[in-house]
N, C-alpha and C positions, 0 to 999 in steps of 0.2 A: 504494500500500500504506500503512494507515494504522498507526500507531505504537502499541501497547497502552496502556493506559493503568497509569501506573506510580503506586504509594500510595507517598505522602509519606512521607520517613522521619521517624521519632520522635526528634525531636532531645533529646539526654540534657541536664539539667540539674546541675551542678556546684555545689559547696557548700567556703567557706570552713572550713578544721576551724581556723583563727583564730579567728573572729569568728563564725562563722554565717551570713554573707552569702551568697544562692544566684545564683547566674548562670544567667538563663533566654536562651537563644538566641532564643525567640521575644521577649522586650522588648530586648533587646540589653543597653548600656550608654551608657545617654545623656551621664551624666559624661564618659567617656572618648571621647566621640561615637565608638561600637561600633553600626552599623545594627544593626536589631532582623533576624534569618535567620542571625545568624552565628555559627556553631558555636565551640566551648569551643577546638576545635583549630585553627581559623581564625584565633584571637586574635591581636595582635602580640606578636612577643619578649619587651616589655619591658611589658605588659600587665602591672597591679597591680589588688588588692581596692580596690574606689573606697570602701571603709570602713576595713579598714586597713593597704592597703597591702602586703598580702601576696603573695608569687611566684604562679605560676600552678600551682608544684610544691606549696604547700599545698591544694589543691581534690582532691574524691574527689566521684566520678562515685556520684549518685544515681539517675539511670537516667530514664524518661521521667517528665513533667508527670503528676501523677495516676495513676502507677503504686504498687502496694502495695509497703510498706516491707518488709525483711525480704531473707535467702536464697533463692532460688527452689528449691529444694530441699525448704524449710521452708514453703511455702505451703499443704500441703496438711496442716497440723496444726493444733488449737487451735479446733476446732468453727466452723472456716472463717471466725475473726475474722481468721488471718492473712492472707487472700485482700484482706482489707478498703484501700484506699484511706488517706493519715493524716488526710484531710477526713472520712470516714465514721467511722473509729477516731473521732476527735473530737465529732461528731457524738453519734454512743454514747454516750460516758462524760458529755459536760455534758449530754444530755439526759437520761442516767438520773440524775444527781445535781438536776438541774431538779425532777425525779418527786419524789425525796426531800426535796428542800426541801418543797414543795407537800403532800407527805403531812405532811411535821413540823406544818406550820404547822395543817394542814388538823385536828390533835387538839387545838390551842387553841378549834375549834368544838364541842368535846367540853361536856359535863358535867356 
């Protein structure tokens, strides 16, 4: 009898509310030599931010790699920008101001 095949879980990525620094389980923590697979709650005890040093009790759960930002509640508002990725959100916004630049410049061809 063969075994089903079971989908990887989404391992959540944690985020310093110190500093900023994020802890992705897929790169691990090479400083503190933390193999890259090792979950937020895997960590040791006495596991610190390798920037500043911060408890483990500072870090709030961001949720998966490339998942959209925001309440999941609230996803389905905002003419489905909130759906959006914050690589995509990003995306967006410096390429519409890209546009803007380009058209500004583009009335000095004017006259």
């Amino acid at each position: 009898m063969s075994n089903p095949a079971v989908e990887p879980k989404e391992l959540d990525q944690y985020e310093c509310r110190a500093c900023g620094y994020t802890y992705e389980p897929e790169k691990g923590d090479s400083k503190n030599n933390i193999p890259p697979g090792t979950t937020f709650d895997e960590l040791p005890l006495n596991w610190r931010c390798p920037v500043c040093g911060a408890k483990t009790t500072a870090f709030q759960n961001l949720g998966p790699v490339g998942s959209p930002s925001g309440f999941k509640e609230n996803l389905n508002y905002g003419l489905g920008v909130n759906r959006l990725t914050p690589a995509q959100k990003n995306l967006l916004i410096f390429g519409a101001l890209g546009v803007g630049v380009l058209f500004f410049l583009s009335l000095y061809g004017l006259q």
